[in-house]
Each structure stands twice: as C-alpha cells, then as structure tokens.
MARSE-174535 format. One record per atom (N, C-alpha, C): x negated, y negated, z; residue in one letter. Coordinates in steps of 0.1 Angstrom, whole numbers, plus 5000, padded with zeros to 4 digits. Each point is the difference from the previous one (the first is absolute). Layout:
% residues N
XYZA;...
***
This chain:
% residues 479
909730426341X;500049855000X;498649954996X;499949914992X;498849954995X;498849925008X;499150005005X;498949925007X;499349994996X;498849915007X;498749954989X;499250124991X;499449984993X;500050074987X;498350065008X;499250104996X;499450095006X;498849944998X;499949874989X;498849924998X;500349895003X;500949965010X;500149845001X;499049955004X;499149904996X;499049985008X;500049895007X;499850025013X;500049935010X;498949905005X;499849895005X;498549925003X;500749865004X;499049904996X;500249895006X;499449854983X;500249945006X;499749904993X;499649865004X;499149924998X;499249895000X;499549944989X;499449824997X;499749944991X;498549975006X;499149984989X;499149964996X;499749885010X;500849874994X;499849955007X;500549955018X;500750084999X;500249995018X;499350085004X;498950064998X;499550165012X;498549994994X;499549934989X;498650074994X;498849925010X;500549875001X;499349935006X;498549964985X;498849935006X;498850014992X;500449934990X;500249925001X;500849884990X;499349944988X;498550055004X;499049894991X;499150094998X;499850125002X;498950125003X;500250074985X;498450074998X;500350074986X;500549904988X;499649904994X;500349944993X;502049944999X;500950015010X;500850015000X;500349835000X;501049964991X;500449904998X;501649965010X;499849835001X;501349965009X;501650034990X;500850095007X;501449984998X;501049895003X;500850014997X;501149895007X;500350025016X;500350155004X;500150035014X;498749935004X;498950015000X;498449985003X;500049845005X;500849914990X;500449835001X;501150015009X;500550125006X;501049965013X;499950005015X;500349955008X;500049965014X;500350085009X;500450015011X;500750075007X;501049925004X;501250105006X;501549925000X;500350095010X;501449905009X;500950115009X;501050034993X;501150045008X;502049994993X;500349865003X;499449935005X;500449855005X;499449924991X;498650034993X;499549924995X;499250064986X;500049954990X;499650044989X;498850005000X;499250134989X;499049954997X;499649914991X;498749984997X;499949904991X;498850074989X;500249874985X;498750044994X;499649914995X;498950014998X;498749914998X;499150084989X;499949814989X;499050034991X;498849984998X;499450045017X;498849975002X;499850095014X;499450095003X;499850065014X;499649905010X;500549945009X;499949945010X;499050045011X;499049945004X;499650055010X;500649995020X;499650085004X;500750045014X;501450064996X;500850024992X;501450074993X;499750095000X;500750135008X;500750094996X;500350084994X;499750044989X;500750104988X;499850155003X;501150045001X;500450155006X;499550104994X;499750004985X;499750064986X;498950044998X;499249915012X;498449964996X;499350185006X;500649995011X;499650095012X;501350144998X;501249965002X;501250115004X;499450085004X;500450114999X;499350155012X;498950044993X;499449964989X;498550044994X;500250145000X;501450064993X;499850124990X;498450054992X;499549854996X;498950024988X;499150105010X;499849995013X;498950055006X;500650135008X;501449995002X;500350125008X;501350114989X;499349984987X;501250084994X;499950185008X;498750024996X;499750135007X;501050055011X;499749905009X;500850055014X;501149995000X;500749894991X;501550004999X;500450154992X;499450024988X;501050074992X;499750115006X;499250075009X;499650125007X;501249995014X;501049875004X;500549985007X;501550054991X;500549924990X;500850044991X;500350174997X;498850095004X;500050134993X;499950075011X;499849955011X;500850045016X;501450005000X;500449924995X;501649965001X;500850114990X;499350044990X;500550084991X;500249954987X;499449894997X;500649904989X;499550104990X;501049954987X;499750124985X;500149924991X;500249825004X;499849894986X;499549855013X;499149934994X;499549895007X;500849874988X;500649924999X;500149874993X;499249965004X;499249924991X;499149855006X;499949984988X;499249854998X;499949944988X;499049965001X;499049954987X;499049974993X;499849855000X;499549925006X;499149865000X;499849994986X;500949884990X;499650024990X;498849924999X;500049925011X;498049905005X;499250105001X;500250105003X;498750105001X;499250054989X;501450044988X;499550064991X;499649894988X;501149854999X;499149904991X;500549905007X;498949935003X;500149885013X;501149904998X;499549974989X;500949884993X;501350064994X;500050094994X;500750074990X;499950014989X;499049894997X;499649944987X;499050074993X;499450105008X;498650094994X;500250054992X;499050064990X;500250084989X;499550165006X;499449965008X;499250175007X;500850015015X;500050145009X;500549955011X;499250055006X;500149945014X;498650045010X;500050105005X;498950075000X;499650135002X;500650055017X;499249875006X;500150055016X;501550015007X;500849904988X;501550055004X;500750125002X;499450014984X;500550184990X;499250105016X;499049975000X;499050105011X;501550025016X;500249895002X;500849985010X;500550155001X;501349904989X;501150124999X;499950144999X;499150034990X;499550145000X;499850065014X;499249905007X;500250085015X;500850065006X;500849885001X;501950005005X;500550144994X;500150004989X;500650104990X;499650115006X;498950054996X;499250125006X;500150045017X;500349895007X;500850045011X;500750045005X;500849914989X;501350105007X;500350124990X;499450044985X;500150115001X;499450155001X;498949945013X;499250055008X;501550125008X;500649895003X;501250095012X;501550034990X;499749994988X;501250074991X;501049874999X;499549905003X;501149875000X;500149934986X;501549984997X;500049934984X;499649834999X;499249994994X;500149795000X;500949984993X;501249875003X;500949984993X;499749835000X;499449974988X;499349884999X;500849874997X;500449915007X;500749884992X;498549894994X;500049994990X;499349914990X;499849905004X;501349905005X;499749835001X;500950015009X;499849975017X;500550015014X;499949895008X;500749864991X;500049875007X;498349945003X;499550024994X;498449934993X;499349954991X;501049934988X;499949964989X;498349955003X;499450004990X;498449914998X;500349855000X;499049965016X;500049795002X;500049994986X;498950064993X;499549884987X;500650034992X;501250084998X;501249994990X;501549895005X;499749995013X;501049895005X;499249874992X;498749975005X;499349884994X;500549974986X;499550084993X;500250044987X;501249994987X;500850065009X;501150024992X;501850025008X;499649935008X;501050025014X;500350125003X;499650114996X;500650145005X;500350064987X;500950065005X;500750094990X;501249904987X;500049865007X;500549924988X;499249984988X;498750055001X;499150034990X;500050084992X;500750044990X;500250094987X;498450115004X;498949905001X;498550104997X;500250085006X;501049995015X;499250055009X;500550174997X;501350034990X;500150144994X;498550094994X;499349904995X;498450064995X;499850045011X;499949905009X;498950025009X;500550105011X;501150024998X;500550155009X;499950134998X;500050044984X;499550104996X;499150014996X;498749964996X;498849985007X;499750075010X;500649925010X;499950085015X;500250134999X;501450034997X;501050115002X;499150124993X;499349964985X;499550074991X;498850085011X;498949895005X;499050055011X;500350135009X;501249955005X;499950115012X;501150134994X;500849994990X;500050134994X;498750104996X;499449924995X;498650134993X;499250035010X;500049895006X;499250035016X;500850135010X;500949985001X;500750105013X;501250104991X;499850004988X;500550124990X;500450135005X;499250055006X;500050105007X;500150075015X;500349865007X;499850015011X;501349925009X;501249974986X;501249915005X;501150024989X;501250085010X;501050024988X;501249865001X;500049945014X;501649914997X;499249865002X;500749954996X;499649864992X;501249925004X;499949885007X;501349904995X;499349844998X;500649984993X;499449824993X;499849895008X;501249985007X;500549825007X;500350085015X;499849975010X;500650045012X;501349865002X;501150025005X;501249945002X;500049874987X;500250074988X;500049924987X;501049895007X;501050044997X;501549895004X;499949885012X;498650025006X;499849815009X;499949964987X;500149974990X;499449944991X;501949914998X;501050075004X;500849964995X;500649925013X;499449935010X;499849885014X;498650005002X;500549855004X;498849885003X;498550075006X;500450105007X;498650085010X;499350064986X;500950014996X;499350084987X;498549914992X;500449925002X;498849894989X;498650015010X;499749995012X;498950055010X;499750114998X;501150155008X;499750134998X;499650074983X;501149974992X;499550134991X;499549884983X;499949875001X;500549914989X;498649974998X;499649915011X;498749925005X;500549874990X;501350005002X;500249864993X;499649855010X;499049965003X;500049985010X;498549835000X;500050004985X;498549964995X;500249835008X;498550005003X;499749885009X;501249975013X;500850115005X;500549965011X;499350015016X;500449945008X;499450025016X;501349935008X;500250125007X;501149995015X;500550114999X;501450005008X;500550095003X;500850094989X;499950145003X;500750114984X;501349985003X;500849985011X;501449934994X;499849844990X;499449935004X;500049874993X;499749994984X;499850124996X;499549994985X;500449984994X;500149854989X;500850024991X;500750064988X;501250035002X;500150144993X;501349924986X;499550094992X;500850004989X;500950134991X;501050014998X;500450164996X;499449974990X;499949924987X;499450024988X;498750054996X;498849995010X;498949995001X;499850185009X;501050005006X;499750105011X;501050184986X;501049934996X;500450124989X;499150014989X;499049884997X;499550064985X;498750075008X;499749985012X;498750085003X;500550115005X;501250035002X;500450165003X;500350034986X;500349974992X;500050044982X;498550074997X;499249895006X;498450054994X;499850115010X;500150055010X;500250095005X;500950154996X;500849984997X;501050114993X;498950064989X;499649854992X;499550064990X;498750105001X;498649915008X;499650085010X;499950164999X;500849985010X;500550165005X;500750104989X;500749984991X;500450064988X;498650024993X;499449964995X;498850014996X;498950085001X;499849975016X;499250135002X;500350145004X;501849975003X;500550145004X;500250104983X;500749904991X;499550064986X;498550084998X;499449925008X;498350004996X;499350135008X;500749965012X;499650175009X;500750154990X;501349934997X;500850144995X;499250064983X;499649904993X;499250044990X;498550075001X;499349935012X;498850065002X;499950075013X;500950025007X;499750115016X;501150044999X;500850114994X;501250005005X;499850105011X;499150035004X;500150055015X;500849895014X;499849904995X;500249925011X;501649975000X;500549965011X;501749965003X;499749865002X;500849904994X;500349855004X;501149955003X;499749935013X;501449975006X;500049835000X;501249925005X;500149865004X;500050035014X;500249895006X;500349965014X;501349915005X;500850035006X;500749874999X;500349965013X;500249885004X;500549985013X;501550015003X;500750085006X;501250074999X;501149905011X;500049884991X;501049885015X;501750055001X;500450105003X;501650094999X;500949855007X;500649964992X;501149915008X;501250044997X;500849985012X;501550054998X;501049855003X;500850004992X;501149905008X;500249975009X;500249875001X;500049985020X;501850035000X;500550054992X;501749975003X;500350114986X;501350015001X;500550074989X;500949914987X;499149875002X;501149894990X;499150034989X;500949974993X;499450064985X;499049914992X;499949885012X;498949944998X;498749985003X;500150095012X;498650035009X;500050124990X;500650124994X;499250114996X;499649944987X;500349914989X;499649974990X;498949905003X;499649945011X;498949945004X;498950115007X;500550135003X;499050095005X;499650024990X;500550074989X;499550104985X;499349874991X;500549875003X;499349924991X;498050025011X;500549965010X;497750025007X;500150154998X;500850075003X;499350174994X;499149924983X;501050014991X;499550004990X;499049914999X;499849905004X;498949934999X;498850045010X;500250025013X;498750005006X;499650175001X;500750104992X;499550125004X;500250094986X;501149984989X;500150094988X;499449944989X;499849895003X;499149914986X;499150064994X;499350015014X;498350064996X;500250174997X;501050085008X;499950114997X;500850034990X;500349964994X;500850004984X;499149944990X;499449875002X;498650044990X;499350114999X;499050045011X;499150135004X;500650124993X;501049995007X;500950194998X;500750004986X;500849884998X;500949994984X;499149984987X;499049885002X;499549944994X;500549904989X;501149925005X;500449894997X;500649895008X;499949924997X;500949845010X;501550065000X;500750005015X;501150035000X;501349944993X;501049995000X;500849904990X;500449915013X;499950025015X;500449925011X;499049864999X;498450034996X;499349895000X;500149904993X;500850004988X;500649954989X;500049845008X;501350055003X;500749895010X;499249975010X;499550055007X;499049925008X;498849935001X;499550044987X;498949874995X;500549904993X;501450044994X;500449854993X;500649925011X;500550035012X;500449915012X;499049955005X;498850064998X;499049925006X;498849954995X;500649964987X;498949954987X;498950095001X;500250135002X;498350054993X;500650064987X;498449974998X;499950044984X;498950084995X;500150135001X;498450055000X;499150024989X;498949955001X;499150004993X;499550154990X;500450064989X;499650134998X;499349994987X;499450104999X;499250024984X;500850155001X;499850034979X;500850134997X;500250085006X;498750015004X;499650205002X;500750005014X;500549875005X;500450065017X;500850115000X;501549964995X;501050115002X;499550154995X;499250024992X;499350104997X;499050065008X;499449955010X;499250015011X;500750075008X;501349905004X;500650035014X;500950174997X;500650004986X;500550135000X;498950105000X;499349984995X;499050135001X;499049985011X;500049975009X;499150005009X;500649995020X;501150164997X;501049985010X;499350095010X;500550015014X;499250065010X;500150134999X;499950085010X;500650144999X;500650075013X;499749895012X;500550005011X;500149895004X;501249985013X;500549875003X;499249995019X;499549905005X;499950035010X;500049875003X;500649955020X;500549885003X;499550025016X;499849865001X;499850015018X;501549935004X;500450085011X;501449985007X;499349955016X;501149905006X;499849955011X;501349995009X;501049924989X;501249935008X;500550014989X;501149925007X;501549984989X;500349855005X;500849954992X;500949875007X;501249954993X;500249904998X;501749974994X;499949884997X;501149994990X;500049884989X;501349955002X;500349865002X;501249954998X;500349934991X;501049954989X;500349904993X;499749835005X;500650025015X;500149895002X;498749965005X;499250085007X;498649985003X;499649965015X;501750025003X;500150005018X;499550095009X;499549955008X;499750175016X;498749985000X;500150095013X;498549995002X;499150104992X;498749975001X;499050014993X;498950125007X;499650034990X;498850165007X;498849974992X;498850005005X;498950004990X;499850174993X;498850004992X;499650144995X;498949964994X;499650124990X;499250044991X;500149954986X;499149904996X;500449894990X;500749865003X;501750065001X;501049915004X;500750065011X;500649915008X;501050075009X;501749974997X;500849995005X;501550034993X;501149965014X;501150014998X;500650015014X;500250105009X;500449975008X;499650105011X;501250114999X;499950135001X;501050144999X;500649985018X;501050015002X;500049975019X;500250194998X;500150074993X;499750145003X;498650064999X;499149915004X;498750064998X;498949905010X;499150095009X;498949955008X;499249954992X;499149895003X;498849964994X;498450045005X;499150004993X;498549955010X;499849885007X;499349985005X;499449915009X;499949884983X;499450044990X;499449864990X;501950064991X;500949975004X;501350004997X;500350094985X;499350115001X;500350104988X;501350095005X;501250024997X;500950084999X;500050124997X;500050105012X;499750144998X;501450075001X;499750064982X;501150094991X;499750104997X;499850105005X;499650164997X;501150024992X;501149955001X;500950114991X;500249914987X;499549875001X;499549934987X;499150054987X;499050075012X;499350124988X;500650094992X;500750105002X;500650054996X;501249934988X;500649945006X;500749924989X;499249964990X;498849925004X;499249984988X;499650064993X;499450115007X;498950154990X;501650054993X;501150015002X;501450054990X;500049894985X;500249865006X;500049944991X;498749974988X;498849995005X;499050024988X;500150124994X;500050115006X;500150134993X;501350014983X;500949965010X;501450024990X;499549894991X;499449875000X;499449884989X;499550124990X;498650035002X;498950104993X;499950074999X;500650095007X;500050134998X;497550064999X;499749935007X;498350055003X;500250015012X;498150095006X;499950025011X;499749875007X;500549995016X;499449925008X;499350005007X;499849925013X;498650015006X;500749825006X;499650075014X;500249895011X;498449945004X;499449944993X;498649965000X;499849885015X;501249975004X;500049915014X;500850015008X;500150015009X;501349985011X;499049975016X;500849975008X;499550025018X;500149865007X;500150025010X;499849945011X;498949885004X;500149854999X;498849915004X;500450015014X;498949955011X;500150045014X;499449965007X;500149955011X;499049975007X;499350125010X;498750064997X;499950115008X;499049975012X;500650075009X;498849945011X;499050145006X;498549975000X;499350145013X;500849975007X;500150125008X;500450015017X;498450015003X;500050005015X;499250015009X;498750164994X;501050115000X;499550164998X;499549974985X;499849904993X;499749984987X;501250024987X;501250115002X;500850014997X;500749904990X;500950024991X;500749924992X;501550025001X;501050005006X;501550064994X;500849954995X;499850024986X;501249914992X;500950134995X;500450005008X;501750095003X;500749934987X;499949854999X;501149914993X;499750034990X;498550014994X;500150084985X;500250104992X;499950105011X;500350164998X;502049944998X;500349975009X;501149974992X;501049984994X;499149894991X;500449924992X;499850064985X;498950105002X;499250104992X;500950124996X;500450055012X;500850124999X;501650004993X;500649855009X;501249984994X;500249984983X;498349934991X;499950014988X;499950124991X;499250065009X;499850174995X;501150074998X;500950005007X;501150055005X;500949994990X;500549844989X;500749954997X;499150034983X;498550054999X;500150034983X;499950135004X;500650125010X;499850114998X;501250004994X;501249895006X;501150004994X;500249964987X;499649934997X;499749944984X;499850154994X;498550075001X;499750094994X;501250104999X;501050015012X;501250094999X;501149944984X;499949905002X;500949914991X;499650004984X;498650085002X;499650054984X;499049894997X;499649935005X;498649904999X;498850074998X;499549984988X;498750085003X;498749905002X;499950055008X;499149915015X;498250125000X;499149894995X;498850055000X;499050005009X;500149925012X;499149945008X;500449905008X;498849965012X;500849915009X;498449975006X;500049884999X;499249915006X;499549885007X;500349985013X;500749905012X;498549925000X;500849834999X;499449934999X;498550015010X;498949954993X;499349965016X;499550115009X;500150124993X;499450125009X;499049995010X;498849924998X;499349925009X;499949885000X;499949945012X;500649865003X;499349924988X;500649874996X;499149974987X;500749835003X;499849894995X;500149845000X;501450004992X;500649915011X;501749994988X;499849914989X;500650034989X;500349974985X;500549825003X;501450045009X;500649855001X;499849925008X;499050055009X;499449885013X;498949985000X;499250135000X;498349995001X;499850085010X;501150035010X;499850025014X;499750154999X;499250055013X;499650145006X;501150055010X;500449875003X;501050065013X;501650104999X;500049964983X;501150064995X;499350124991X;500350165012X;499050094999X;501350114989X;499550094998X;500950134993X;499250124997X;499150045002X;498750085000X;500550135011X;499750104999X;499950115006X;498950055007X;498549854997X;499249965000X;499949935006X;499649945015X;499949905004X;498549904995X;499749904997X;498549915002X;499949905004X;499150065009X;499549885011X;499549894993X;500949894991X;500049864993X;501249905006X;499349875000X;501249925007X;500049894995X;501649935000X;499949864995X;498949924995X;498949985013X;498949914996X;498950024998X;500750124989X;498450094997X;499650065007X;499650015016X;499350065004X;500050214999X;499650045006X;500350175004X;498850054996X;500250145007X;498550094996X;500450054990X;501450014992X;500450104985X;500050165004X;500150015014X;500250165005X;501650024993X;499250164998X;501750084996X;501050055009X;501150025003X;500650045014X;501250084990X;500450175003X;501350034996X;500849925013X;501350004994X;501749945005X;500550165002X;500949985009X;500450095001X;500850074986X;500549884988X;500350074993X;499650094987X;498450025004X;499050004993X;500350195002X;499850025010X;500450165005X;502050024991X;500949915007X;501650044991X;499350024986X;499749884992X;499850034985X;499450134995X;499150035011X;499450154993X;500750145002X;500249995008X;501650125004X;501049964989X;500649864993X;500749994990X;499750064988X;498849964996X;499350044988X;499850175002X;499650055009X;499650145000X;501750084999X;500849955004X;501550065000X;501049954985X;498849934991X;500249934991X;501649955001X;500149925012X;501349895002X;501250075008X;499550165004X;501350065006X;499749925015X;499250015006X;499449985015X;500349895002X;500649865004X;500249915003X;499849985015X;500350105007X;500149915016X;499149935006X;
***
C-alpha cells in the first residue's frame, strides 16, 4: 500500500510579513501589511495612509524573526524539518518597488536565512509576493491594477533568482493568488487600496478593478516562471492557492450547481490559469454577468500558456457550504466564510474543521492536473495558554494535525502524488486576518501579546516534541 514518498519533505511555513518584524531596518521600505493595525475576530483591523502615532501595527515588531532567525531555524532542525516556506519582503529587497538596483542589506538578509537552514540540510521553499505588495505602488498605481507593476515584479523576481541561484530550488510566485477573486483580496494580495483609511472589511471593492489586477498578476507570474525555466531550469515553480472546498448545503440540484459555480470561481480559476495556461471557458460567463472586461495587450495569452507552473500547492483550513437560496446559518474562515456544515466542529474564530475535506480535496486537484502537490498550509489557530510548570498543552492541535495527516496519507493511497506538507504558523507569528497574537498555531510558542508587549522568548508546545516523532516516522507515528 502506498505512503508518503521517501523524500516528502516535511517543515513548516510562515510569511514575511507576519514573523520578520524590523519594519523600517536595513533600508527596508513600508508594505501594505506595515499601514495595518491590529484587529480582534470582533473587530477589524484597520489601514492607514499615514502611520499614526501611539497605533499599534503588529508588522512593525511581530516576533522579530529579523534578529532571531538563527535560533528559530536551529529550532525548526530540532523538530526535524527538511523544507522551511517563508517568504521574501519585497520592501527589503526594493523599498518602493520602483528601484532599478536592489538593496544589498536585504539580498545580505536572506542569504543568511538561506544558509541556515541549509546549515541543517533544510530546503527553502520560497513564496515571492506573501500579502506585502510595495505602500508606494499602492500610492502610485493602486496596486496591482497597475499594468507597471508586471515590470516592476520581475525586476524583483529577476534579483533574487541570480542572487540565491544556487542556494534555492522551489519557487512559488503569489501566496493564496485567488483572494484576489473576494473583497479581502484588494488589502491582502491586490493593494488595491490607494488613498484609503479604516477598516479592511470597509474597502471599497470593485470586481472590475480587483479582476484586471489579478490579470496583471497571472501575467506576472507566467513571465517569470517562463523566465526561471529558460534561465535556471534547476529551479521548480509553483502557485499558491487558497483551497475554500464547498459542498452543497442539500442535494437540490440547485445548491450543487451553486457549489461548482464558487468552486469554479473562488478556487479553479486561478489554478487553471497557472497549471492550463488559459482563461477557462466557465469565466466566459462570469465576467460578462458582471461587466468585466479585461484589459489585455497581445503577448498576454502567450505569456499565460507558456509560463505554467510545475507544481500545484494550496493552504487548506476548512470547508463550508453553499446554498442557492442563501439561507442558514453562517461560519466564518479563511478569506470568506460560507454556511455552516451541522456535521462538522468549528474553532473558537468559527473555522470548520474537515479533515476528511482534505483528502477530498488533495483527490480532486490531482484528477484536475494531473502535477505534484504540496499542502503549503493547514492547522489549528488557538488560544494557547503557559501553565504554571511553564508548560504549553495544546493536545487540541496535535489533533487537529493528526486527523489531517491521517486523511492525505489517505489521499496519497488514492494515487495523489503528494510532495510535502507544511502547517501554517510553525512558530507563533501575527494573524493575516485580524492582526492578532492571540490566535496562536506555532509548535513554537512567543512570548508576544495583543498590546505588543512580551520579552519574544521561545517556548516548545507540547506539539513541538508530536511533530518530530511524525517527521522522523515520516507520517507513520501519529499518536
């Protein structure tokens, strides 16, 4: 019977900007995260086109990776990790984005990083652009609804291939490309967002505006992945996608053609550009229901076909359900939330935990593409508390962990070929959709809190010890 494959590589994953902290250090310029607030589940964060003084920004500080990579990734290679995700500050390497040279002390960073972890035999599995578009491309050009801002990405992109050539084989472009295709999207991955201030639900959002800047994106990433495969073909390039699995809330034949209609739109769009390299024939109809009309020059469709990925990888969280009618109660999540499954527990911030949702999913992208995959996110947000003995026990994530592991050993039985696995947040890091510390997932505890304060001490969780018995039994050992 088939199980994970003898090189799966196992590790963790984290972003740039929720963990590096050093916001303004090293010639490093403001992101869009960098203009955001802190937020609870109750209350949004906010952004601001001006740093406010006595505010909060979680981005500025987070757990100050910049100063403790050392000790983290030497913590990571305790655990047994054999690939780290993290991603690249594209502020660090050109402030603005607009430079023509990029800054040295950034490139210097990384190299550190790099050489760290493959100090302890660990692979870097780099995401490019990880929800920190450049402030002064929002000013500028609103984001990514800016045609330039394609120069100005490979540019980038061009930098840190020659730079880390030899020292980084997997590559992916956009981390969760498809927010681009809801409202959250225009903050996180768009920065469509120019001269706004308040809350990142309040933005005003437009699909026209928010699809032609995921166009300039596709194009983007086709581009340089053409561009890596002509000049490194050592390297592997992958997408990202945010993987929202919805099922029918009912078996009318109207709830499932309202499920397959948000499959197709909020999860196969983008991975049928990437992987096929063309606009599906479903979007057809969906931009002319919703008056868009996308803005293209020639060479696009010739971009997008030749400049396809070579592996598919997605962070998985939840699942939820879609009704025609639009009745029932409601679940939050990751991105968007959906209605509530009454066969499935939630978290505490109302994510719907589907282990066996995995599995269904890792079946169905497979049978799409037929490439390798790679679970680049999944886990548990939490509230973790010390005990007294200094202790951590989050029993609740081991799991929530195990019942996923469990469910793509099954996939992998099902003929999935499954490359790797990388659980969100390996050490505790600032949440994406609130700001907050208190919604923890790390195997890593850090002493950081709501209102900023902490000394930034490291603490293993108890599931810091499970994960390394998993990885050393490479996924047989579960208990």
């Amino acid at each position: 019977m088939k199980t994970f494959r003898k090189d799966f590589l196992w590790g963790g994953a984290t972003a740039a900007n929720q963990f590096e902290g050093a916001w303004d250090v090293d010639g490093k310029g403001a992101s869009v995260s960098d203009m955001c607030t802190n937020g609870t589940k109750d209350t949004p964060k906010r952004i601001t086109t001006t740093i406010e003084e006595g505010t909060l920004y979680p981005s500025h500080e987070a757990i100050d990776f910049y100063h403790h990579y050392a000790e983290d990734i030497k913590l990571f290679a305790e655990m047994g990790f054999t690939v780290f995700r993290f991603s690249i500050a594209w502020t660090r390497i050109f402030p603005t984005g607009m430079e023509k040279e990029p800054n040295e002390a950034g490139l210097a960073f990384y190299d550190k990083v790099i050489d760290e972890c493959r100090k302890y035999d660990i692979e870097p599995l780099i995401t490019i652009s990880h929800y920190e578009m450049p402030y002064a491309l929002v000013e500028k050009c609103n984001g990514w609804y800016g045609r330039e801002c394609i120069g100005y990405f490979e540019n980038y992109c061009h930098a840190l291939f020659a730079r880390y050539k030899d020292k980084v084989k997997y590559w992916l472009t956009f981390n969760e490309i498809n927010s681009a295709t809801m409202s959250m999207g225009n903050v996180l991955s768009l920065g469509t967002v120019q001269g706004y201030t308040g809350p990142i639900t309040e933005v005003k959002d437009d699909p026209k505006i928010r699809f032609q800047a995921l166009h300039h994106q596709f194009v983007a990433s086709a581009r340089v992945v053409k561009y890596a495969h002509e000049n490194y073909p050592q390297f592997k390039m992958g997408n990202m996608i945010c993987f929202l699995t919805t099922y029918p809330a009912t078996c009318r034949p109207e709830d499932m053609l309202k499920a397959q209609n948000e499959m197709q739109i909020k999860n196969w769009l983008c991975g049928d550009v990437m992987v096929r390299g063309y606009y599906p024939s479903y979007a057809d109809r969906f931009f002319e229901e919703h008056d868009i009309h996308l803005k293209t020059e020639p060479t696009d469709a010739e971009d997008l076909k030749n400049g396809t990925v070579d592996f598919y990888t997605f962070s998985y969280y939840m699942s939820s359900c879609a009704s025609a009618s639009g009745e029932g109660a409601t679940t939050g999540g990751n991105l968007t939330g959906g209605l509530k499954n009454p066969y499935l527990e939630a978290s505490e911030w109302g994510w719907q935990i589907d282990p066996k949702g995995l599995r269904y999913t890792l079946n169905a992208i497979y049978d799409r593409y037929q490439i390798p995959l790679m679970v680049v996110e999944n886990g548990l947000g939490a509230r973790d508390e010390i005990k007294e003995d200094g202790t951590i026990d989050d029993s609740y994530r081991i799991d929530y962990l195990r019942k996923h592991i469990t469910e793509m050993k099954e996939a992998v039985k099902d003929g999935v070929d499954l490359m790797g696995y990388t659980p969100w947040g390996c050490i505790d890091l600032v949440s994406a959709s609130t700001g907050e510390m208190a919604k923890r997932y790390g195997f890593i505890y850090v002493e950081k809190y709501d209102d900023g304060t902490g000394t930034l001490a490291r603490r293993k969780k108890k599931s810091f010890d499970w994960y390394s018995k998993v990885i050393k039994s490479n996924g047989e050992d579960l208990a």
